[in-house]
Chimera marker file (.cmm) of the C-alpha trace (Angstrom):
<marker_set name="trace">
<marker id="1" x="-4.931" y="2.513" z="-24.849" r="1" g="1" b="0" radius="0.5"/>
<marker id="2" x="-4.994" y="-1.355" z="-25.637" r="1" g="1" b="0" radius="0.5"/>
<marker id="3" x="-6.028" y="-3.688" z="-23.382" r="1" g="1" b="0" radius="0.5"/>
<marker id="4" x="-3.492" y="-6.842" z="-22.279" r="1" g="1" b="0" radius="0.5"/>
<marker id="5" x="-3.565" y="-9.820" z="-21.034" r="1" g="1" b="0" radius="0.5"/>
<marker id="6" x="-0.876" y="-10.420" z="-18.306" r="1" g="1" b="0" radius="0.5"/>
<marker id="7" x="0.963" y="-12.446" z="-19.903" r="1" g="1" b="0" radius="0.5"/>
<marker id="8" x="1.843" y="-10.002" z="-22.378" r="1" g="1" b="0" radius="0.5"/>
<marker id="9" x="2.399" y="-7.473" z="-20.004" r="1" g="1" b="0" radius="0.5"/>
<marker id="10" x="4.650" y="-9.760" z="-18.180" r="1" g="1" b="0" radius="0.5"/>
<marker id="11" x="6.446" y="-10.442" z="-21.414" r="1" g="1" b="0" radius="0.5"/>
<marker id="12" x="6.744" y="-6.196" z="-21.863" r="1" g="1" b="0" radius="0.5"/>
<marker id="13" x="7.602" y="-6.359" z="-17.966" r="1" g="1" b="0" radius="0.5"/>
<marker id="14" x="10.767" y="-8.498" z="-19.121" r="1" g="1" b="0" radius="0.5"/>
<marker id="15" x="11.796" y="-6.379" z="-22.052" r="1" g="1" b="0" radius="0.5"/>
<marker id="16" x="11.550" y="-3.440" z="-19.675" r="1" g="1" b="0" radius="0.5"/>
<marker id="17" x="13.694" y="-5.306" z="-16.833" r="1" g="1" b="0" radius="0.5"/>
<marker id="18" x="16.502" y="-6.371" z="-19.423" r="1" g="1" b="0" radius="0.5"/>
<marker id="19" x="16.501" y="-4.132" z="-21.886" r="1" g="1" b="0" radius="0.5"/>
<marker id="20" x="14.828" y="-0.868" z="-20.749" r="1" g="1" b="0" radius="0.5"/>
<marker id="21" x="15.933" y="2.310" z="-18.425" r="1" g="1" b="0" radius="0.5"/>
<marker id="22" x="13.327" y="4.550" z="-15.855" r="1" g="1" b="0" radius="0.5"/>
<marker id="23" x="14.217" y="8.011" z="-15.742" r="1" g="1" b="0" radius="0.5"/>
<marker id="24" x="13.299" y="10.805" z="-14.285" r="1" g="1" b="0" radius="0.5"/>
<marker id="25" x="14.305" y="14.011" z="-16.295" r="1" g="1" b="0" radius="0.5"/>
<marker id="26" x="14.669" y="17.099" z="-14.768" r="1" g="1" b="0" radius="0.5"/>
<marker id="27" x="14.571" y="19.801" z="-17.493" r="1" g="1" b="0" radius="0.5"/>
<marker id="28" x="15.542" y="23.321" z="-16.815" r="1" g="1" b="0" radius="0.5"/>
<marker id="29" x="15.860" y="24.946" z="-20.193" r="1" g="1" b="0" radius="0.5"/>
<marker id="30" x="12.770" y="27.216" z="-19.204" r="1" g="1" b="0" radius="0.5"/>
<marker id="31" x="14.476" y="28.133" z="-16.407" r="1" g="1" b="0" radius="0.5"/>
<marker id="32" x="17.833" y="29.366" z="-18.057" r="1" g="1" b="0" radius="0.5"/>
<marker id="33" x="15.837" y="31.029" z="-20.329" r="1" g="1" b="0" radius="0.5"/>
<marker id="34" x="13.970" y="32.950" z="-18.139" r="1" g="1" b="0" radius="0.5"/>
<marker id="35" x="10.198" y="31.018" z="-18.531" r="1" g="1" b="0" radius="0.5"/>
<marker id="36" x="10.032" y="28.996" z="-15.633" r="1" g="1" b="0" radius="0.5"/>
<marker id="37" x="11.337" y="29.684" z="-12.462" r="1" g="1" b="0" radius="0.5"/>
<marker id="38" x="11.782" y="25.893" z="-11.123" r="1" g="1" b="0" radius="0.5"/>
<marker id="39" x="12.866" y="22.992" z="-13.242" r="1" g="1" b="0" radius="0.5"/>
<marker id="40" x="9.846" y="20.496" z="-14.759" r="1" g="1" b="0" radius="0.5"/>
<marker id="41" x="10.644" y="16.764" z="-13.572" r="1" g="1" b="0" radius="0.5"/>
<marker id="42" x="9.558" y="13.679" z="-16.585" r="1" g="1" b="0" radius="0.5"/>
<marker id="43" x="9.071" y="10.828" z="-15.822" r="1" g="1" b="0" radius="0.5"/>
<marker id="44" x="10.709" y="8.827" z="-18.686" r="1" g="1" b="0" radius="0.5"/>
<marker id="45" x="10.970" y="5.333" z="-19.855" r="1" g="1" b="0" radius="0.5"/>
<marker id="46" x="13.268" y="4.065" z="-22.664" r="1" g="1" b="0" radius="0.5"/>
<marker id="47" x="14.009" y="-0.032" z="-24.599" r="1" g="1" b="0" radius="0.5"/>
<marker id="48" x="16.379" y="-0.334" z="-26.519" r="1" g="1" b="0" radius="0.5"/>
<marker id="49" x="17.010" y="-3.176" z="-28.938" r="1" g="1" b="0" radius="0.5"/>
<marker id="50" x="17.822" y="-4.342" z="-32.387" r="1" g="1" b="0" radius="0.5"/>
<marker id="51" x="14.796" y="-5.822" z="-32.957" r="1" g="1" b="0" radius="0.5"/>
<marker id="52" x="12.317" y="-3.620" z="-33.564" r="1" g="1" b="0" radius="0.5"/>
<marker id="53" x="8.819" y="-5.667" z="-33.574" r="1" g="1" b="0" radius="0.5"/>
<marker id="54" x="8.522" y="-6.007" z="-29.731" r="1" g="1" b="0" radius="0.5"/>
<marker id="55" x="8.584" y="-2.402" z="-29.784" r="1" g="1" b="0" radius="0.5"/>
<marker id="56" x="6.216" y="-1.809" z="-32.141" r="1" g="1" b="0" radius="0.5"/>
<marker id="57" x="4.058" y="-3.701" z="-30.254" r="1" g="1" b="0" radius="0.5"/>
<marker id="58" x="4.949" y="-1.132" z="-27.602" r="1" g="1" b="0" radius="0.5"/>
<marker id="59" x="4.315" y="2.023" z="-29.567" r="1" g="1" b="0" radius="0.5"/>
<marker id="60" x="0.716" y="0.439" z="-30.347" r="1" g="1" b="0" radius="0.5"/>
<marker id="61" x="-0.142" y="0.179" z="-26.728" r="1" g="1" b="0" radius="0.5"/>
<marker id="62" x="1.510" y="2.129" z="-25.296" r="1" g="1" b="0" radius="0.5"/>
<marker id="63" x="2.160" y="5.405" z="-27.426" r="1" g="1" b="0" radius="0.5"/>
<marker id="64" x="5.210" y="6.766" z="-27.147" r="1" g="1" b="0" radius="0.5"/>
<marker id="65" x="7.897" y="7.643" z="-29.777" r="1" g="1" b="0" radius="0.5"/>
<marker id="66" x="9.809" y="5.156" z="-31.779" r="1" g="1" b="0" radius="0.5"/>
<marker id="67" x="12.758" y="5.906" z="-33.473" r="1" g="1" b="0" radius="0.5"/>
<marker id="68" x="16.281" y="4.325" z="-34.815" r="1" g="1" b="0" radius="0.5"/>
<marker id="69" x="19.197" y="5.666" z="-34.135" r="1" g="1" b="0" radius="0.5"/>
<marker id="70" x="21.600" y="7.340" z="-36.466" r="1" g="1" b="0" radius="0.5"/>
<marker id="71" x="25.058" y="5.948" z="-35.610" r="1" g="1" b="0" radius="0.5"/>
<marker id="72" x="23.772" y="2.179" z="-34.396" r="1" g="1" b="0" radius="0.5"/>
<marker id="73" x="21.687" y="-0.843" z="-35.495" r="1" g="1" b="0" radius="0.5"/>
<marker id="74" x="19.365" y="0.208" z="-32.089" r="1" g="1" b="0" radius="0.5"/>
<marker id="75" x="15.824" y="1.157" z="-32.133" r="1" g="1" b="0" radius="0.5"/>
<marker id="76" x="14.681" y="3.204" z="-29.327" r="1" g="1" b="0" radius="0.5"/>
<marker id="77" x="11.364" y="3.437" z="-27.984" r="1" g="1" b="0" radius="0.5"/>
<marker id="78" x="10.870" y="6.502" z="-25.211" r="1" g="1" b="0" radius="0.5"/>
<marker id="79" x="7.238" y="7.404" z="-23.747" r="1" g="1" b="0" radius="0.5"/>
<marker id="80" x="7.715" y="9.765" z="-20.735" r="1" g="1" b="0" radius="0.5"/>
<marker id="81" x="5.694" y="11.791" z="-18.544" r="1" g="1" b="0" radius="0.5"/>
<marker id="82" x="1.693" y="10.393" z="-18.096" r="1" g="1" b="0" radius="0.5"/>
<marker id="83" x="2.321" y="7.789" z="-20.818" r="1" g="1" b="0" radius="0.5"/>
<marker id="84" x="5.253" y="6.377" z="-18.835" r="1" g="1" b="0" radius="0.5"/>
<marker id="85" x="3.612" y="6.379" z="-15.156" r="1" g="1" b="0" radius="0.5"/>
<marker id="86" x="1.170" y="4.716" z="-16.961" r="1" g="1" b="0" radius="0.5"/>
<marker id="87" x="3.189" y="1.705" z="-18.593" r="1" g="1" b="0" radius="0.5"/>
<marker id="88" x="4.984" y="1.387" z="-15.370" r="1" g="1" b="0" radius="0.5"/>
<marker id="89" x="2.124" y="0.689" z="-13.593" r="1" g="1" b="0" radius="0.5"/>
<marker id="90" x="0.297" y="-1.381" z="-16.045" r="1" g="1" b="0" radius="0.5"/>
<marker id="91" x="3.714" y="-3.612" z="-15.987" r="1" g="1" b="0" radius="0.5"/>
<marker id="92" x="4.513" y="-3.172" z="-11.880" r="1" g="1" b="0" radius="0.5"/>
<marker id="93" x="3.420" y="-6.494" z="-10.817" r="1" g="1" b="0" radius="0.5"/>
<marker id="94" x="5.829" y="-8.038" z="-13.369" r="1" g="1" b="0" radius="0.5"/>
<marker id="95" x="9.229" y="-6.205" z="-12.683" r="1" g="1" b="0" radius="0.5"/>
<marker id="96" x="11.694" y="-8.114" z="-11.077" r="1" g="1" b="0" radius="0.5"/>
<marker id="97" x="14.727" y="-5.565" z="-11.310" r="1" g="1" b="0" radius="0.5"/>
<marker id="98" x="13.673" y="-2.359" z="-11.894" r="1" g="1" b="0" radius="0.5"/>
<marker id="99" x="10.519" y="-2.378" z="-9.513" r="1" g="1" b="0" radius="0.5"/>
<marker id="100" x="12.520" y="0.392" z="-7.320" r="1" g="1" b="0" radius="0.5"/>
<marker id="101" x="12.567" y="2.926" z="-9.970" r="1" g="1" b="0" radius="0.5"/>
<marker id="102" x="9.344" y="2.081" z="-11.212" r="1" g="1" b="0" radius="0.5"/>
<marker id="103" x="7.549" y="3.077" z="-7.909" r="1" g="1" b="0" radius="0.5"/>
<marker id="104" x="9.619" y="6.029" z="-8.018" r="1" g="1" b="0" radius="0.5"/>
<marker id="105" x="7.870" y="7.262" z="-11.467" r="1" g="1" b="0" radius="0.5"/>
<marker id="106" x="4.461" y="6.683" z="-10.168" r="1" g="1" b="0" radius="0.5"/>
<marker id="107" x="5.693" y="8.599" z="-7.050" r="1" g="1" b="0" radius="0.5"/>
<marker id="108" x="6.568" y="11.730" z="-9.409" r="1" g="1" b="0" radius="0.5"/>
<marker id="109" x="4.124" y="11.461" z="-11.111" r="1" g="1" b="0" radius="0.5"/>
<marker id="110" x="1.306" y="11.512" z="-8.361" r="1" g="1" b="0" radius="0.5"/>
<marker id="111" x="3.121" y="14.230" z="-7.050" r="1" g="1" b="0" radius="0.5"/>
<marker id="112" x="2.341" y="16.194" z="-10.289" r="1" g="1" b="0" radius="0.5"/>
<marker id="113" x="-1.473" y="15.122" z="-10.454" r="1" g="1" b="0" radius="0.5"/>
<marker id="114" x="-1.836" y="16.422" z="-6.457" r="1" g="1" b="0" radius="0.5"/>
<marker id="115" x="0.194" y="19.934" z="-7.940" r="1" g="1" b="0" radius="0.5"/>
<marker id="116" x="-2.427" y="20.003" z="-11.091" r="1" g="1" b="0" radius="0.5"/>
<marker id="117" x="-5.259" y="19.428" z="-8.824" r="1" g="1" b="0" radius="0.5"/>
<marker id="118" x="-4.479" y="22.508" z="-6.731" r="1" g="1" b="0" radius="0.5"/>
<marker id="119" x="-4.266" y="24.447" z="-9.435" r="1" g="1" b="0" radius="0.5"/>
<marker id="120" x="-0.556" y="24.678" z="-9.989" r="1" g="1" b="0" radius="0.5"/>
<marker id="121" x="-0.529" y="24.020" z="-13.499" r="1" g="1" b="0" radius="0.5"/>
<marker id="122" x="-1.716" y="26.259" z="-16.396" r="1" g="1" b="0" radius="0.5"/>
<marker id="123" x="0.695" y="25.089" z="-19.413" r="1" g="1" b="0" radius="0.5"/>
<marker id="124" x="4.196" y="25.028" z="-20.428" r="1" g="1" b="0" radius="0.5"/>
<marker id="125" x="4.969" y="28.858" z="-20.296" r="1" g="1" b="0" radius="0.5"/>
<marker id="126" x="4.595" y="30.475" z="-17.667" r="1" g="1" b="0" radius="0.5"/>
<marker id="127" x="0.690" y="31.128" z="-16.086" r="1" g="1" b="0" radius="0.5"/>
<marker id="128" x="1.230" y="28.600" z="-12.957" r="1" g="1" b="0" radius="0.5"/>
<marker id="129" x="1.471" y="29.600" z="-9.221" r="1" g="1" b="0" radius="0.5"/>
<marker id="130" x="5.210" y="28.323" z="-8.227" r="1" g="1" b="0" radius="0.5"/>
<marker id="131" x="5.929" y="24.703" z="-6.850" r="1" g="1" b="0" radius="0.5"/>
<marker id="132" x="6.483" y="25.034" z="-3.287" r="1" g="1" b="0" radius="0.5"/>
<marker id="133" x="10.064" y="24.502" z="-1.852" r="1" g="1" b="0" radius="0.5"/>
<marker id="134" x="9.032" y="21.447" z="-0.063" r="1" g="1" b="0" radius="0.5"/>
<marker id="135" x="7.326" y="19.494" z="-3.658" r="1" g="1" b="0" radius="0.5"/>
<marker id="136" x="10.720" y="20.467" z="-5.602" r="1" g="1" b="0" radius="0.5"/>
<marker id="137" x="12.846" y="19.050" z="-2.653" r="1" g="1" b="0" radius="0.5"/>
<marker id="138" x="10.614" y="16.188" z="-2.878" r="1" g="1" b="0" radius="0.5"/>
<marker id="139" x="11.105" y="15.627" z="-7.002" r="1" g="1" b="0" radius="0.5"/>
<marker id="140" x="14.456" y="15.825" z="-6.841" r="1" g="1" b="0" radius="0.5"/>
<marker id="141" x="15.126" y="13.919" z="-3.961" r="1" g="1" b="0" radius="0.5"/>
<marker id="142" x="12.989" y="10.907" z="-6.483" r="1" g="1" b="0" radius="0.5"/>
<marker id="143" x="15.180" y="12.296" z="-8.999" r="1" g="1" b="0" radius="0.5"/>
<marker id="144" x="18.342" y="12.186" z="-7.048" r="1" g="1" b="0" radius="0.5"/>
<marker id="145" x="17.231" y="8.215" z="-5.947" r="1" g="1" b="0" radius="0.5"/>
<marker id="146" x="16.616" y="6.915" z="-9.210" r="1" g="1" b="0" radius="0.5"/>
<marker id="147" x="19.681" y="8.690" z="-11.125" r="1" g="1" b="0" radius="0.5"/>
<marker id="148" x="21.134" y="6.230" z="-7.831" r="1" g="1" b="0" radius="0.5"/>
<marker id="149" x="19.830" y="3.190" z="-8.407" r="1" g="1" b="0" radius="0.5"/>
<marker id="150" x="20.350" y="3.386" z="-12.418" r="1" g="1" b="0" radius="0.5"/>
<marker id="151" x="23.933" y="4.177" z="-11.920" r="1" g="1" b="0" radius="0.5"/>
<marker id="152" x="24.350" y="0.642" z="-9.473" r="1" g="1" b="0" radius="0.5"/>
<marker id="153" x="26.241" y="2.134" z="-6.749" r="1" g="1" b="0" radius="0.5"/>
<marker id="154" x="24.452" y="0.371" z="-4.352" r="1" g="1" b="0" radius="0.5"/>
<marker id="155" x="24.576" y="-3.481" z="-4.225" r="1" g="1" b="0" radius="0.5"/>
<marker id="156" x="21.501" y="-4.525" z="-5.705" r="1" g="1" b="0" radius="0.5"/>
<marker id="157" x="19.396" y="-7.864" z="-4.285" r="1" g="1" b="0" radius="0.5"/>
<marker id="158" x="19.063" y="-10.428" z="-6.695" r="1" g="1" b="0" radius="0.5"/>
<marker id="159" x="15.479" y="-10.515" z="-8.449" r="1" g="1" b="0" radius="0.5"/>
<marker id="160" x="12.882" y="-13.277" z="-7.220" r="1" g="1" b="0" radius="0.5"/>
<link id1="1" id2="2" r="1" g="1" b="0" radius="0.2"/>
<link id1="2" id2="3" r="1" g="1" b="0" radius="0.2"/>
<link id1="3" id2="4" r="1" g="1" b="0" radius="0.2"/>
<link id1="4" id2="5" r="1" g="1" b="0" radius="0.2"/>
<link id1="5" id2="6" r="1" g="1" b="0" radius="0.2"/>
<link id1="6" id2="7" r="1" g="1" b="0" radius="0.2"/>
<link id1="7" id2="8" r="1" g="1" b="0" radius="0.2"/>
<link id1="8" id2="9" r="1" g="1" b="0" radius="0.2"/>
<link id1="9" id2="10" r="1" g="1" b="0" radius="0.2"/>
<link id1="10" id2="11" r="1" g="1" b="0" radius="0.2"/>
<link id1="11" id2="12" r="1" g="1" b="0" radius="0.2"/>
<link id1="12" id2="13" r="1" g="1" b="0" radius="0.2"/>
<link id1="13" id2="14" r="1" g="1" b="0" radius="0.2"/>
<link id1="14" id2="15" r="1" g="1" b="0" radius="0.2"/>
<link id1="15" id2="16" r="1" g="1" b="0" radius="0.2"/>
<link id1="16" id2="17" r="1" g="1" b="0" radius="0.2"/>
<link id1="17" id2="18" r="1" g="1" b="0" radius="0.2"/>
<link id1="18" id2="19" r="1" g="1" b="0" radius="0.2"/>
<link id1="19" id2="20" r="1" g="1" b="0" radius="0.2"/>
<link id1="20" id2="21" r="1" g="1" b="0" radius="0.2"/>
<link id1="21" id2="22" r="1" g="1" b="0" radius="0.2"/>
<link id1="22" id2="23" r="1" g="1" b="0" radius="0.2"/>
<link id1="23" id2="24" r="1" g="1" b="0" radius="0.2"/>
<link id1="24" id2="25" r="1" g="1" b="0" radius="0.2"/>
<link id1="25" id2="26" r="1" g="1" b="0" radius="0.2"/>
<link id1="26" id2="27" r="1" g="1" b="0" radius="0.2"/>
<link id1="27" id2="28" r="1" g="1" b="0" radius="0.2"/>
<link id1="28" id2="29" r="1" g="1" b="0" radius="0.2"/>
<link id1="29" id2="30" r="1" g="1" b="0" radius="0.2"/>
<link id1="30" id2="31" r="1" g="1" b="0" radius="0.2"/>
<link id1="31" id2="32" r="1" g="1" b="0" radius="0.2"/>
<link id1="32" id2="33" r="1" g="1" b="0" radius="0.2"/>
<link id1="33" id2="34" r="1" g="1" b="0" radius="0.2"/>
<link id1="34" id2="35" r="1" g="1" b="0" radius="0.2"/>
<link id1="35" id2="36" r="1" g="1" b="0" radius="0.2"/>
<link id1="36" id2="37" r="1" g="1" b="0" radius="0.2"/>
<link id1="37" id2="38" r="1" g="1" b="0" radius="0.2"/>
<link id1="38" id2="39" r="1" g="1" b="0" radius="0.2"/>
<link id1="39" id2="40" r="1" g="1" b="0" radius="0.2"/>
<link id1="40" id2="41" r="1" g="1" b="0" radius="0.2"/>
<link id1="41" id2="42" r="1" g="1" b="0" radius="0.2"/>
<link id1="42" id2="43" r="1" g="1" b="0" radius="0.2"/>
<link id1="43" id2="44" r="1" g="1" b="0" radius="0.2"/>
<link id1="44" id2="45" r="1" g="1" b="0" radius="0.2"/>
<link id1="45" id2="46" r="1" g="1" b="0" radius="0.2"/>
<link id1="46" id2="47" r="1" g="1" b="0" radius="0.2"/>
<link id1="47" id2="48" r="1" g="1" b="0" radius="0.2"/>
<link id1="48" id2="49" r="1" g="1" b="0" radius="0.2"/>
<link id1="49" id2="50" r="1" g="1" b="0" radius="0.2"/>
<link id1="50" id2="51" r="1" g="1" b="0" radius="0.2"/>
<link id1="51" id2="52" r="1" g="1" b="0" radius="0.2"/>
<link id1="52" id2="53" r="1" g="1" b="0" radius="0.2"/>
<link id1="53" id2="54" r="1" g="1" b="0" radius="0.2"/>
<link id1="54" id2="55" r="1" g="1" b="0" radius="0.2"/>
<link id1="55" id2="56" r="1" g="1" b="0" radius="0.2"/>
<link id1="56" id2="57" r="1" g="1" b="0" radius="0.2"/>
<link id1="57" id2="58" r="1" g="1" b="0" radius="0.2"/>
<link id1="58" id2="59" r="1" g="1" b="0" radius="0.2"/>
<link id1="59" id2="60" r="1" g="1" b="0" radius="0.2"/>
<link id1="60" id2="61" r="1" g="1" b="0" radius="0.2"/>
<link id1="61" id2="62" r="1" g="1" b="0" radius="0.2"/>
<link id1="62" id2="63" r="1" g="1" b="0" radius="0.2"/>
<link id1="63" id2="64" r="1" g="1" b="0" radius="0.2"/>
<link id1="64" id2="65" r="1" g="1" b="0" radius="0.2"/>
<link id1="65" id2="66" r="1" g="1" b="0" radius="0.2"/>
<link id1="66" id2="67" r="1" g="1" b="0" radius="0.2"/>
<link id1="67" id2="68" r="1" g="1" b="0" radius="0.2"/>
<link id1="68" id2="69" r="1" g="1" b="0" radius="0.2"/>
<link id1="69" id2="70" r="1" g="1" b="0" radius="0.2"/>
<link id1="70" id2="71" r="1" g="1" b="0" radius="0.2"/>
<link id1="71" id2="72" r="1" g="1" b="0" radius="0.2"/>
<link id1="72" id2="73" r="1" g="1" b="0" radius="0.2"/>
<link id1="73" id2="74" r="1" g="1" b="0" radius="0.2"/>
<link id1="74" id2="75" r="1" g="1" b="0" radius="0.2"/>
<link id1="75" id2="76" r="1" g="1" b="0" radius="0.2"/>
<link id1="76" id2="77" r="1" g="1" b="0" radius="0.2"/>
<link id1="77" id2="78" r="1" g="1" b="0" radius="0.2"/>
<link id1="78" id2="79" r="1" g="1" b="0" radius="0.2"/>
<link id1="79" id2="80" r="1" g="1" b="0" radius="0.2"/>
<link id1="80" id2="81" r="1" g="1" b="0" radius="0.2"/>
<link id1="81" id2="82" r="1" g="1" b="0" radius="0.2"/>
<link id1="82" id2="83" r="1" g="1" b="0" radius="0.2"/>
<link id1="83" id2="84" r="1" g="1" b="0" radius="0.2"/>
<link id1="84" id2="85" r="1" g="1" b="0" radius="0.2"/>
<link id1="85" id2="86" r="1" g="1" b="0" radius="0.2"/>
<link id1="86" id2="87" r="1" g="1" b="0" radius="0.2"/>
<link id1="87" id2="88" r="1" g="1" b="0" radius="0.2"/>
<link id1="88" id2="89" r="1" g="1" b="0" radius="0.2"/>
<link id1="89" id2="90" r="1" g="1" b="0" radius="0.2"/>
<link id1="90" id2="91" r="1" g="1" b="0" radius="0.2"/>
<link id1="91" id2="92" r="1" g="1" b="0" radius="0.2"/>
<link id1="92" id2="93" r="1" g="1" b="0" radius="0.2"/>
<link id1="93" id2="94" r="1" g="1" b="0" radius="0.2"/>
<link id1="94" id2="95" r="1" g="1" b="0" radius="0.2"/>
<link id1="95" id2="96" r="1" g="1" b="0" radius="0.2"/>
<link id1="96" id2="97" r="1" g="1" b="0" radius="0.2"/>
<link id1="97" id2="98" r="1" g="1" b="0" radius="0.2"/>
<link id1="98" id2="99" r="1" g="1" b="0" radius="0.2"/>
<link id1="99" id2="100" r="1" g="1" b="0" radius="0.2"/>
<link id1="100" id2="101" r="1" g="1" b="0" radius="0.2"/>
<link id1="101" id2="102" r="1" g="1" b="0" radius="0.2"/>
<link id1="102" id2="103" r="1" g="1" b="0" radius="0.2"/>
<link id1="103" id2="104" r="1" g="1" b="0" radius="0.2"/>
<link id1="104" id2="105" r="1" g="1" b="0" radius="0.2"/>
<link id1="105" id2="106" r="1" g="1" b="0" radius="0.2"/>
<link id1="106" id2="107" r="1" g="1" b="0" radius="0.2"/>
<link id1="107" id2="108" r="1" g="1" b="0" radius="0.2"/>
<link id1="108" id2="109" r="1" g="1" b="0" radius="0.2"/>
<link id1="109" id2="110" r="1" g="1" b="0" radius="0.2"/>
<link id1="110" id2="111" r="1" g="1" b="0" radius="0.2"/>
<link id1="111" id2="112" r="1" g="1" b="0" radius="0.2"/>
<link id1="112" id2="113" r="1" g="1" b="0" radius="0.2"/>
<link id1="113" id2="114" r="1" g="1" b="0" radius="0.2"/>
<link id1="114" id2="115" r="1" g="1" b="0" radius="0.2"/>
<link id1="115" id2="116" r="1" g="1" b="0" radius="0.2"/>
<link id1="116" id2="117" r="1" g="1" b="0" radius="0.2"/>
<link id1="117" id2="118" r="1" g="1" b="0" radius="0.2"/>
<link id1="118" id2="119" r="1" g="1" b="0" radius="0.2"/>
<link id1="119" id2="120" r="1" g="1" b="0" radius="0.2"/>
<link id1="120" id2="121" r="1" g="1" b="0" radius="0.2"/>
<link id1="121" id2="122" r="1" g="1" b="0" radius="0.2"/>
<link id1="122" id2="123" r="1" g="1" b="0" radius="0.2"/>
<link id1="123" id2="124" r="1" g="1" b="0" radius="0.2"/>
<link id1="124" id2="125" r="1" g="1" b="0" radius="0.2"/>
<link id1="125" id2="126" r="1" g="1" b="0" radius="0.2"/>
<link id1="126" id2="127" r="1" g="1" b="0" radius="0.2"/>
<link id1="127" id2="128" r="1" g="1" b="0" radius="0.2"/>
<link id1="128" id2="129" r="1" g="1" b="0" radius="0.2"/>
<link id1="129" id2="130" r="1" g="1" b="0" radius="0.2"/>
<link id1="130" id2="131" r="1" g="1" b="0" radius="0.2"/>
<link id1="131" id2="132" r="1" g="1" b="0" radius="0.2"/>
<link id1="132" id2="133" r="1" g="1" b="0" radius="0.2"/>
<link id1="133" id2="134" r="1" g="1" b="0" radius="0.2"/>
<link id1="134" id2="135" r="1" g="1" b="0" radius="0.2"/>
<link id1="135" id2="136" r="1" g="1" b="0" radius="0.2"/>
<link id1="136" id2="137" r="1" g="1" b="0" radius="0.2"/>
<link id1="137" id2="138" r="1" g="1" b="0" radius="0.2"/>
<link id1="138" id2="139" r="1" g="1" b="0" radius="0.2"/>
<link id1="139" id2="140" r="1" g="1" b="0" radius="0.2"/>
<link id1="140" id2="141" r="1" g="1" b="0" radius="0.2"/>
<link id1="141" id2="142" r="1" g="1" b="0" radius="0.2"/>
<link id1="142" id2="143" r="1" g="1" b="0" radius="0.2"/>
<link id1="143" id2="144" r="1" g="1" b="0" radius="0.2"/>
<link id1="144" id2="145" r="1" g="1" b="0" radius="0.2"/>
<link id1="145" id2="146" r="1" g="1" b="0" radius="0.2"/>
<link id1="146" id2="147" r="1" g="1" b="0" radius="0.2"/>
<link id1="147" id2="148" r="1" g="1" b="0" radius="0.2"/>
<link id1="148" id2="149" r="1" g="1" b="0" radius="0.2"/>
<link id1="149" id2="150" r="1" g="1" b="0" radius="0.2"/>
<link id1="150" id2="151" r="1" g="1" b="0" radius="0.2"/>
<link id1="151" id2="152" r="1" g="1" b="0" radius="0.2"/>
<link id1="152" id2="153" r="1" g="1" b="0" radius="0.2"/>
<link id1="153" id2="154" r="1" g="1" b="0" radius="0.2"/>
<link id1="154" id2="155" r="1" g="1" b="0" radius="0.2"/>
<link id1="155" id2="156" r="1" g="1" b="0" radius="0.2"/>
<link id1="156" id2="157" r="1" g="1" b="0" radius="0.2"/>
<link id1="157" id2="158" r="1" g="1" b="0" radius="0.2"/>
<link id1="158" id2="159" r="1" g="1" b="0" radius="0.2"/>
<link id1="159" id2="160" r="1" g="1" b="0" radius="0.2"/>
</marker_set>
């Protein structure tokens, strides 16, 4: 992972704020196909823009996946899961409006390093001890808040 200065990560702070969208993703193919018997929560970050060099400056630090897409002049770039939780908090201090769902992703995901640390995680198919009722009412409940807050049903207070 690079290393920035802050004012760069300010400046990725602002492309995030304006131009950008934190996720969570809950997945449940596994489940419907009979793999998994809870749904897997991502944390997910996407920008989206014309331009593509401040995103490429993105994918450099940040990893992720960059991509254009088919029907539009947009590029996209999308890092989820670790590599997300970790640009949101490298970029935390600098959000003005989307701070809220930001915490939320570092919420999920420290929920998932406690799980992994007590051994509830063995890989993608299958081999883990189930998630506990009261962690999945707890991801979806940070699901449930920042599917909320990204849809702006609730009044929103106007950034610093």
């Amino acid at each position: 992972m690079k290393i920035y200065n802050p004012t760069t990560l300010a400046y990725f702070a602002g492309l995030a704020d304006g131009e950008g969208c934190f996720g969570i993703r809950k997945a449940t193919w596994h489940m419907r196909h009979g793999l998994a018997r809870t749904p897997a929560y991502h944390e997910d970050i996407r920008i989206k823009m014309k331009d593509v060099i401040a995103l490429r400056l993105l994918k450099t630090g940040f990893d992720g996946m960059l991509r254009r897409e088919r029907k539009t002049a947009y590029w996209v770039w999308e890092v989820r899961d670790r590599r997300a939780a970790n640009f949101a908090g490298r970029i935390m201090p600098f959000l003005k409006i989307k701070k809220r769902q930001a915490r939320l992703l570092l919420k999920l995901r420290k929920s998932k390093d406690s799980w992994r640390k007590q051994g509830g995680y063995r890989g993608h198919h299958g081999g883990s001890m189930p998630v506990p009722t009261s962690v999945l009412k707890y991801r979806e409940k940070l699901f449930r808040e920042v599917k909320r807050l990204n849809s702006g049903r609730r009044q929103r207070k106007q950034a610093d």
